[in-house]
C-alpha positions as a printed Julia matrix, in Angstrom:
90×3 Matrix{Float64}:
   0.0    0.0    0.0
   1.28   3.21  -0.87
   0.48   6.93   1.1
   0.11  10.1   -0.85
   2.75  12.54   1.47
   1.31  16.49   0.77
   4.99  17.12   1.64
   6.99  14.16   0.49
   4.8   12.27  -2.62
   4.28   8.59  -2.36
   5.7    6.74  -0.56
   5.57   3.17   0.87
   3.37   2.41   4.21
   6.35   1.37   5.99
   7.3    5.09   6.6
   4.04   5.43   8.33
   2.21   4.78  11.96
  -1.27   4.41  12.08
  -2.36   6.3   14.51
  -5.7    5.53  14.75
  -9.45   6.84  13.64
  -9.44  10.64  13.22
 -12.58  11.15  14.91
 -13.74  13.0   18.09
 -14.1   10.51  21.24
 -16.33  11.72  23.87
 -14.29  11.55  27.08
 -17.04  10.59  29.91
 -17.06  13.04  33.17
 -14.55  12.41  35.89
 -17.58  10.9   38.21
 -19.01   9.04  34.96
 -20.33   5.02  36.26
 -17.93   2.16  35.08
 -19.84   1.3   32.23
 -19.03   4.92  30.58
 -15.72   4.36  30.68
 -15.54   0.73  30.12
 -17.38   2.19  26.73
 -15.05   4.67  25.82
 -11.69   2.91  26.56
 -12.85  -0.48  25.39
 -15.48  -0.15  22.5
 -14.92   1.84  18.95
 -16.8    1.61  15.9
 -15.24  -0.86  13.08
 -16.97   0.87  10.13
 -16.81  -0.87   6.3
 -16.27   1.32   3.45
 -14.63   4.84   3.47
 -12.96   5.91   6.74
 -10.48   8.93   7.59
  -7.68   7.62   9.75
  -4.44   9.66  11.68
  -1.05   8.57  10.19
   2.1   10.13  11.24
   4.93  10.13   8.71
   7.74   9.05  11.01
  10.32   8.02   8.24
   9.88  11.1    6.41
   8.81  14.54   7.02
   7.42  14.15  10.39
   4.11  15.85   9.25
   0.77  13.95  10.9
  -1.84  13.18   7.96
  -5.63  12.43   7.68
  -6.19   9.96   5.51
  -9.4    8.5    3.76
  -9.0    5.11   2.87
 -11.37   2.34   2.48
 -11.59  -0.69   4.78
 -12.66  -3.15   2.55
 -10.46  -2.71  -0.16
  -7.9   -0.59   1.34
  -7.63   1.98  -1.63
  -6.57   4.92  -0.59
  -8.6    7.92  -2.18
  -6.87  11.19  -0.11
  -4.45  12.43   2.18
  -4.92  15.82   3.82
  -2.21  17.56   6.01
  -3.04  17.74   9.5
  -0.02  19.06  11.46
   3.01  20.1    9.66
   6.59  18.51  10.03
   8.19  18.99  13.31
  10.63  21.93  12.93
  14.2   21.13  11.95
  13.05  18.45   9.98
  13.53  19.06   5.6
């Protein structure tokens, strides 16, 4: 599988970390029961189809990415920069 880079071009998966599901979680109050936060640490939706997902590009420019890829066939159909590369970093 190859990752469009906004920064770098393509490049190989193996220069990235999934980073997980770029979507909001809804952290439960500090006093929330068990079962809230048994819920939030332990459940997550496992959606087929199109999904946007956090990668960080840790073997190239540093920069973190969303990217929309689908589940079931893994194509990859965008990449969108999310946080630029750390400074220092060319």
């Amino acid at each position: 599988m190859r990752i469009t880079c906004p920064n770098c071009g393509q490049r190989d998966l193996r220069e990235f970390t999934y980073m997980g599901h770029a979507v909001a979680l809804n952290r439960p109050a500090a006093d929330a029961d068990l079962a809230q936060w048994d819920d939030y640490l332990h459940n997550r939706d496992n959606p087929a189809g199109p999904t946007d997902e956090l990668w960080y590009h840790g073997a190239g420019c540093t920069a973190w990415l969303k990217v929309r890829r689908d589940t079931v066939t893994h194509v990859i159909s965008d990449a969108w920069l999310v946080m630029p590369p750390s400074k220092g970093v060319k």
